[in-house]
N, C-alpha and C positions, 0 to 999 in steps of 0.2 A: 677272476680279474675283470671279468667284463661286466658282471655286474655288479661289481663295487664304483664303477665306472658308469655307468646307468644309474646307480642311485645317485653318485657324487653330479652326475648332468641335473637329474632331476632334482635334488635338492637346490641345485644354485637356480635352476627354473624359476622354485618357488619363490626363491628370496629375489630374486631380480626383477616377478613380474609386476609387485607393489612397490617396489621403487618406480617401476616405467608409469601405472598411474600417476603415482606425486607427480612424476616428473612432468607428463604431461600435463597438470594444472597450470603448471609456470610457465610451461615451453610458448603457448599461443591458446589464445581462445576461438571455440570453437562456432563453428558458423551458427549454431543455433543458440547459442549464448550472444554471441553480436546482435541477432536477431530479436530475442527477447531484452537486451541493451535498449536497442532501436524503442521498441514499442513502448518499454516501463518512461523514456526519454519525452518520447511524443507524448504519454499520457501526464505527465508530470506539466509539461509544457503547456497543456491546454485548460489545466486548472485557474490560469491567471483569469481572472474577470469573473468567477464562477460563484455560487455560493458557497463552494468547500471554502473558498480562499478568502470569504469574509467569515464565515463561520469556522473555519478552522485552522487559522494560519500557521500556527504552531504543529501540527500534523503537517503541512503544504511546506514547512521552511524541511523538516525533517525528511521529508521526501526528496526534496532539494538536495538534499546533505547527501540521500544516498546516491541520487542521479551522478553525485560528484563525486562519490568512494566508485561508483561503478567504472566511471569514465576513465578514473586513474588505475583501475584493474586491466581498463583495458590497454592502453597505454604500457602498464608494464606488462603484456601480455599474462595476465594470471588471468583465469576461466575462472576459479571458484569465486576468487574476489569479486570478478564482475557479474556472474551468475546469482550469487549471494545478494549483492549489492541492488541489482537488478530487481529480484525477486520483493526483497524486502519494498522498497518504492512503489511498486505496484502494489500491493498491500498498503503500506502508506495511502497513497491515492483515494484505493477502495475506502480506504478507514475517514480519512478526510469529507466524500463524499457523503460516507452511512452521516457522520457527524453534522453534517450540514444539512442533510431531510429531516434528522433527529429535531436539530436547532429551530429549522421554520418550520417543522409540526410543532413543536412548544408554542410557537409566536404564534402561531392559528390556533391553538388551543385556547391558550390566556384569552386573545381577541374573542373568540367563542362566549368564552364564561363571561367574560366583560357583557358583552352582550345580553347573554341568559338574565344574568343579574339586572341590567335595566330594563330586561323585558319580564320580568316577574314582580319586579317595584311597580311597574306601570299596572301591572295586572291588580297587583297585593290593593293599590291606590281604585280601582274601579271596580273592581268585586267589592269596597269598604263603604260605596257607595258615596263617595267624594269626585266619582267625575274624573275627566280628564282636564289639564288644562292645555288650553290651545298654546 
């Protein structure tokens, strides 16, 4: 009997202790998910004026989007929502950023070649032995 009763404790263990996970998602979020909140929040926030935010706006509105699934995770006290929500945004950010050095390295690129090319015309035109003209 008694350990029919020892097994019947431990199995209800089992099954009880992955519901107490779930449950703890929904119950409150937790201080270090507020905390990574906080930061993904701040960093989103400080994209305005930047070149993410002319070169990426559509990465920068998306980010936005998650700032606001985050905030309302937090509000109903769900952790993973806001953890998730969270996470994603800062990823956003980063992606917005890479996008925006991508961007103005292309525009220094082009201006580069723009340049090569009047500077090898100029060349092409005085090795032809026609001189410069003032």
């Amino acid at each position: 009997m008694k350990s029919v009763l020892s097994a019947l404790i431990l199995s209800l263990l089992f099954l009880i202790t992955p519901l107490a996970w779930t449950a703890q998602d929904t119950v409150g979020v937790k201080a270090e998910t507020t905390a990574l909140y906080q930061k993904a929040r701040e960093q989103v926030s400080k994209l305005v004026g930047t070149p993410a935010a002319r070169y990426a706006p559509e990465v920068v509105k998306k980010a936005e989007t998650s700032i606001e699934s985050a905030q309302n995770g937090l509000k109903l006290g769900n952790d993973r929502t806001t953890r998730q929500a969270s996470e994603l945004a800062i990823s956003q950010v980063k992606l917005a950023q890479a996008l925006a050095e991508e961007r103005v390295a292309a525009e220094k690129t082009a201006a580069a070649q723009k340049e090569l090319a009047e500077m090898e015309q100029r060349l092409a035109t005085i090795l032809a032995g026609k001189g410069e003209k003032p």
